[in-house]
C-alpha positions in Angstrom: 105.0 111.1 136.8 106.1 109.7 133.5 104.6 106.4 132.8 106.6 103.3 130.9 105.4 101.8 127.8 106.8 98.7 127.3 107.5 95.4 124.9 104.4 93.2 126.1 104.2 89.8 126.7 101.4 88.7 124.3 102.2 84.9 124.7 103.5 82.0 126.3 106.5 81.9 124.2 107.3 85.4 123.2 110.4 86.3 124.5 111.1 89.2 121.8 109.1 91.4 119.4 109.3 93.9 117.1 107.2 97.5 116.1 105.9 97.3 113.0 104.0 100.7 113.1 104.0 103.4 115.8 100.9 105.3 115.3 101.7 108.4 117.8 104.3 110.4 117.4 106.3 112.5 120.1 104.4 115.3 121.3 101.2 114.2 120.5 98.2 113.8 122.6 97.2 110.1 123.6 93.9 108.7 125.1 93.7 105.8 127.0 92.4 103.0 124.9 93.9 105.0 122.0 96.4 102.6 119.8 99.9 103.5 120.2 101.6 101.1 117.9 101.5 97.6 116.8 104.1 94.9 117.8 105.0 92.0 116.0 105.1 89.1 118.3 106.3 85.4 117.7 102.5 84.9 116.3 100.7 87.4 114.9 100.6 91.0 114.5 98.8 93.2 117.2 98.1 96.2 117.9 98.8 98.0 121.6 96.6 100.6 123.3 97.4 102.9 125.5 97.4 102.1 129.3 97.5 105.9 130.7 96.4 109.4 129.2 98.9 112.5 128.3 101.9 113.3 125.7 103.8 110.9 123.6 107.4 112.1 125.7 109.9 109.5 124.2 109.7 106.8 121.7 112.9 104.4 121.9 112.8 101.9 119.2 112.7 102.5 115.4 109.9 100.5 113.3 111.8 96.7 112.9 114.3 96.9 115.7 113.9 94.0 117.6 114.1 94.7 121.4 113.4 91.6 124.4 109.9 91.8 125.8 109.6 94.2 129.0 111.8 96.8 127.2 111.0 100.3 127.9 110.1 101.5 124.2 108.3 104.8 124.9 107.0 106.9 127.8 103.6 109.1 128.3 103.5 111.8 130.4 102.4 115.3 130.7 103.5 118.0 128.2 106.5 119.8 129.5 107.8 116.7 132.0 111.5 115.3 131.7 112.5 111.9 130.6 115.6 109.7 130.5 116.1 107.4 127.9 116.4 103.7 128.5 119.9 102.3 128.1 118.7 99.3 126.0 120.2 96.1 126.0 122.8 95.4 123.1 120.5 95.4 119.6 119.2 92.5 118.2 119.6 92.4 114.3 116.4 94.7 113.1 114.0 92.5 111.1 114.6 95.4 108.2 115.9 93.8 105.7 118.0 95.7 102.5 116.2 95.7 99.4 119.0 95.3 97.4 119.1 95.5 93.6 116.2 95.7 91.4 115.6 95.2 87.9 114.3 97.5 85.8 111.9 97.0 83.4 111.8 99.5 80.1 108.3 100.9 79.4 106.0 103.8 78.2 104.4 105.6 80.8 101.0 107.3 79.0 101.0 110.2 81.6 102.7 110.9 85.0 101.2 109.1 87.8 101.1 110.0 91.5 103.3 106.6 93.3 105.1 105.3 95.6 106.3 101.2 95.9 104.6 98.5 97.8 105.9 97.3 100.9 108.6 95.3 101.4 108.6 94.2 104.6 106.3 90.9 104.6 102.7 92.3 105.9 102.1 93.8 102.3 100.0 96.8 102.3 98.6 98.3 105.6 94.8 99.2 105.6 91.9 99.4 108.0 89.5 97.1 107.8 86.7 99.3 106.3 89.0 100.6 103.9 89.4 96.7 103.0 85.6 96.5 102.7 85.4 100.0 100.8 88.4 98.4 98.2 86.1 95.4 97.7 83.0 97.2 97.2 84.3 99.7 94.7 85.9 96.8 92.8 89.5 97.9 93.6 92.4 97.2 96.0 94.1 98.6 99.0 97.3 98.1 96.9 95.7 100.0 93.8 95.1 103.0 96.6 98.7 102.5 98.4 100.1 102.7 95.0 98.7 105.8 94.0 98.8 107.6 96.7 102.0 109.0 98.0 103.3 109.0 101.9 100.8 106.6 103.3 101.9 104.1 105.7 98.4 102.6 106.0 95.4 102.7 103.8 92.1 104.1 105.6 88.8 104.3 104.5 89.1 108.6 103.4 91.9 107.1 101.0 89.8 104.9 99.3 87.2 107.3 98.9 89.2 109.8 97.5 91.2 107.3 94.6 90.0 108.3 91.4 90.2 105.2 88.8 92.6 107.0 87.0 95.1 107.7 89.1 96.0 104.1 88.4 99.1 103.1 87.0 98.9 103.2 83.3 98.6 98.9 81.7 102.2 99.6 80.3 104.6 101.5 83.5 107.6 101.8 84.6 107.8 98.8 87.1 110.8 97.0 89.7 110.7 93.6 90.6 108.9 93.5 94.1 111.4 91.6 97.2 109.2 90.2 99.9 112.0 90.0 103.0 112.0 86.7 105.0 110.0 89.1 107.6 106.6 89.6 109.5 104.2 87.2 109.2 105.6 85.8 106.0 108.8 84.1 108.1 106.4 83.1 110.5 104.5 81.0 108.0 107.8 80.1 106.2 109.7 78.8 109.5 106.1 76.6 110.3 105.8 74.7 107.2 109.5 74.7 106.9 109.5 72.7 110.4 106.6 70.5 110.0 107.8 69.8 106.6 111.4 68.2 107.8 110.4 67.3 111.0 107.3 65.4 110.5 106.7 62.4 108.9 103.7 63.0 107.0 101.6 60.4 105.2 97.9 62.0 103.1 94.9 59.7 102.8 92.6 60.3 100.3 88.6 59.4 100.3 85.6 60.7 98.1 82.3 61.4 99.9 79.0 61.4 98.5 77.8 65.4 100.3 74.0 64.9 98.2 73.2 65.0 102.2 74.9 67.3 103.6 74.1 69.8 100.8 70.1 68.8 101.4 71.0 69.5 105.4 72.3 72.6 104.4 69.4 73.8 102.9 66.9 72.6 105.0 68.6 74.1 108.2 70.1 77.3 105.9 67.0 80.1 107.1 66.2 78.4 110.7 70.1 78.7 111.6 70.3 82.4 110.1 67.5 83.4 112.0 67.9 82.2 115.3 72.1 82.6 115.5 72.8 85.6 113.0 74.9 82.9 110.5 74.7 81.8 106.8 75.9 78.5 107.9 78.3 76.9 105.1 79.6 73.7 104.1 82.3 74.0 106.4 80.5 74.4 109.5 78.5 71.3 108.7 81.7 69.4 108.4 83.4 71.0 111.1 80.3 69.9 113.0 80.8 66.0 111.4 84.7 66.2 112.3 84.3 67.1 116.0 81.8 64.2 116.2 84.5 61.7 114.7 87.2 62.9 116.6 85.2 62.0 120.2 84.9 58.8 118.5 88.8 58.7 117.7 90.6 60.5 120.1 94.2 59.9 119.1 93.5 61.8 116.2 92.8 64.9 118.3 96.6 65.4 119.8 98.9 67.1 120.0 103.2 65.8 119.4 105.5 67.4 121.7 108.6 66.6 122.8 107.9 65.0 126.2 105.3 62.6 124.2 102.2 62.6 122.4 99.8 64.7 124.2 96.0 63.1 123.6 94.0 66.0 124.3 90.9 66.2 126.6 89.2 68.8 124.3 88.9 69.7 120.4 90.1 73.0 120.0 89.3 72.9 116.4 91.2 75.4 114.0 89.6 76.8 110.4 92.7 78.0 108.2 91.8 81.8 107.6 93.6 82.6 104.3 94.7 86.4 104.1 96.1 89.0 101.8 99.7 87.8 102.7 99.4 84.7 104.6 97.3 81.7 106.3 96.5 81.8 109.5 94.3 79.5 111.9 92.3 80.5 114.7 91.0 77.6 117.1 87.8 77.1 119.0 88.1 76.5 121.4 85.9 73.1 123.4 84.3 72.4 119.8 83.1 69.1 120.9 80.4 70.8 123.2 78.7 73.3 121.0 75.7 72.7 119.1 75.3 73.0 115.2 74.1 76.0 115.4 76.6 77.4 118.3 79.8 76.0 116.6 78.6 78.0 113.1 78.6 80.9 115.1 81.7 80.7 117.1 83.6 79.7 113.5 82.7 82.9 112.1 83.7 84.7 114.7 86.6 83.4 114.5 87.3 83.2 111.2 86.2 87.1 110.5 89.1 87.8 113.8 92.3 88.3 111.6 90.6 90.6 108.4 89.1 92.7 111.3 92.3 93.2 112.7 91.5 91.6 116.0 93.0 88.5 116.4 94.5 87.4 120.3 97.3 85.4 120.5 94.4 82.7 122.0 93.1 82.5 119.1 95.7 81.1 117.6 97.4 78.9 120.4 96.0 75.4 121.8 94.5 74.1 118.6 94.4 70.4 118.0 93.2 69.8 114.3 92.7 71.8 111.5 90.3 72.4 108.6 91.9 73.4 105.4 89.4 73.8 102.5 90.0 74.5 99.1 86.5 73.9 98.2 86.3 77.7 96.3 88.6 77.1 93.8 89.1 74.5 90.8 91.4 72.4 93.5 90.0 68.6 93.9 92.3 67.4 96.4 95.6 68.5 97.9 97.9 66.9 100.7 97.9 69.6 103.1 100.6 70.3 105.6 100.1 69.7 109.5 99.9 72.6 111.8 102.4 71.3 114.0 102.9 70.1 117.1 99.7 69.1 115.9 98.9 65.9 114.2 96.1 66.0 111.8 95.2 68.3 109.1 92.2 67.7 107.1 92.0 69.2 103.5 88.6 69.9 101.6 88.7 70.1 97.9 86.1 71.6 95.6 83.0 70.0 95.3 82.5 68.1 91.7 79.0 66.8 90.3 79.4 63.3 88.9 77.3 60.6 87.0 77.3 57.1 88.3 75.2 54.0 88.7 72.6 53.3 91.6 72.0 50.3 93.3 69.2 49.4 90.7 72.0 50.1 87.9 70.7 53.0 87.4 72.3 56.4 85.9 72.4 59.2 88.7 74.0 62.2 89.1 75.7 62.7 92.6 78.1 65.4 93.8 81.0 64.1 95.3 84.0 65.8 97.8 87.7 64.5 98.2 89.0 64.9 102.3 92.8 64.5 102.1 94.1 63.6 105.6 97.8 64.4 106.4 99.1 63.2 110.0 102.3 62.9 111.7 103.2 59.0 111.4 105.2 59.2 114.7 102.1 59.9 116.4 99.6 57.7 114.4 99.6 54.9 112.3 97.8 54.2 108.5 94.9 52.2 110.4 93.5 54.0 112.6 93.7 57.4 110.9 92.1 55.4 107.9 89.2 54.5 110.6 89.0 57.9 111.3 88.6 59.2 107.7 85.9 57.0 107.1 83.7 57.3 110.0 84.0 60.6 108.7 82.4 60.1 105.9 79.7 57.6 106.8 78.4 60.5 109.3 78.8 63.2 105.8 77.1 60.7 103.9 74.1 59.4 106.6 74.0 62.4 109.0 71.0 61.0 110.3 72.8 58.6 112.4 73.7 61.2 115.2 70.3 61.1 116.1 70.6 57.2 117.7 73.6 58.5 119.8 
């Protein structure tokens, strides 16, 4: 008997989603385990295996039509066995969104290329992790492949092994001015930032830190950690480690502002901003408070390495109650970042800047200094105490020793 494939439930609040790629067609043969498509939900892209074993019979939904969650959107069954289709529900506008006019710019091509446009639909360029990894490696990008390559849908590693260099596009081409749809992951991030910025009243502190001691920390514990736990720990697991200290010591800070109240939460589900190809993400983890230095590096780059490997649960993602922002790679000093709502604190971490000043003695010394900036939602929290916060912060950065008396 035919089995059902339908829109899943893949959070609290999902009420609709969308497919973004079916990866079986009609007819074919399908494994259990095997991905059949991915589904957009109200978080984060995902793809869907395969329940039962047998032949694709029916597929009901087009790539971008919107359908409620528990829809019947394909069946699997055996070759030769009879299917009705689902009446579905009146549509919901499709998330496909027209192109519309482009302009055109006039060049010289040197010699015809192989092409086809880049997506439009707001998840840019599709492409397997190790095709990712095989871009980086060989100094190119998935895009440069897609690009070049005509009728793919999703980059995979065979792809990228078989781009020549000069298949690329010549410097001078005929080009069209690229629309990136209010769609995918893109709207997700637009409607978040769009709410927290007009909904929260956010005020960013500011404070330098001396890190000489947390970089010498880093270096002492750099080989032990990497040996015993499999991790390169970073500057950013050292202060995510300081920051989970400081919020047991300020727990307002760790919160969360919903609309029956401000939730104080019992736990520091503590989220690292992930930034990818075509969008920020954060996953959380979870119970942060209780892992060691060493256990809380670990669990942050699992985390963290979730959404480029393609396997990021909407857990992940849900539940957080502060979040790590750092900008510390680029030429960025400080920023005022915007919360991650309904949380209430977002800390930012600018690049780390080498400075001269005078000692105690009145001596000359060089030090390398760090600027947090620390937005939070003034309904929830006042200047004070998220200025107490900030700098317990960095009196632990700055005398890590101090942990040891606790």
């Amino acid at each position: 008997m035919a089995k059902e494939v339908l829109m899943p439930k893949l959070s609290s609040t999902m009420d609709k989603g969308h497919v973004t790629e079916w990866f079986k067609k009609v007819g074919d043969p399908i494994k259990v385990g095997e991905v059949l498509f991915e589904v957009m939900t109200d978080k984060i892209a995902i793809e869907v295996e395969a329940y039962d074993a047998g032949i694709v019979l029916g597929r009901y939904v087009e790539v971008g039509q919107v359908v409620p969650v528990n829809t019947v959107i394909a069946h699997i069954g055996q070759a030769g066995e009879k299917v009705e289709a689902p009446k579905l529900d009146a549509p919901v506008p499709s998330i496909a969104a027209p192109v519309g006019e482009v302009a055109k710019v006039e060049t010289v091509v040197s010699a015809p290329v192989v092409s086809q446009a880049l997506p439009s639909d707001g998840f840019g360029v599709r492409a397997t992790p190790a095709a990712r990894k095989a871009a980086r490696d060989r100094g190119i990008t998935v895009e440069d492949v897609f690009s070049s390559t005509a009728g793919l849908t999703r980059v995979h590693l065979k792809d990228v092994e078989a781009y020549q260099p000069g298949q690329r596009k010549a410097a001078v081409v005929l080009g069209v001015e690229k629309v990136i749809p209010w769609t995918g992951i893109r709207k997700l991030i637009a409607d978040q930032m769009l709410k927290s910025h007009t909904t929260v009243p956010s005020v960013t502190i500011n404070a330098e830190v001396n890190v000489d001691s947390l970089l010498r920390m880093r270096t002492e514990l750099l080989d032990k950690i990497e040996k015993e736990a499999g991790v390169r720990i970073t500057v950013t697991h050292l202060l995510a480690y300081f920051v989970t200290k400081a919020l047991v010591k300020h727990p307002g800070m760790n919160a969360r502002a919903l609309e029956d109240g401000i939730h104080v939460m019992p736990s520091i589900n503590l989220g690292i901003a992930v930034a990818l190809e075509n969008g920020l993400i954060v996953p959380n983890v979870k119970n942060a408070q209780a892992l060691s230095l060493k256990d809380l590096s670990k669990a942050i780059k699992t985390q963290t390495g979730k959404p480029k490997a393609n396997t990021l649960m909407p857990d992940d993602i849900s539940g957080g109650t502060f979040t790590i922002t750092s900008l510390g790679t680029t030429a960025v000093i400080d920023f005022n970042p915007i919360i991650n709502v309904p949380e209430i604190c977002i800390l930012g971490v600018g690049r780390t800047v080498e400075r001269v000043e005078f000692d105690a003695n009145n001596n000359l010394v060089k030090v390398n200094k760090m600027t947090l900036s620390l937005s939070f939602d003034h309904r929830a929290t006042d200047g004070y105490p998220a200025a107490l916060f900030l700098t317990d912060l960095v009196y632990l950065i700055e005398h890590p020793l101090t942990l040891l008396a606790d």
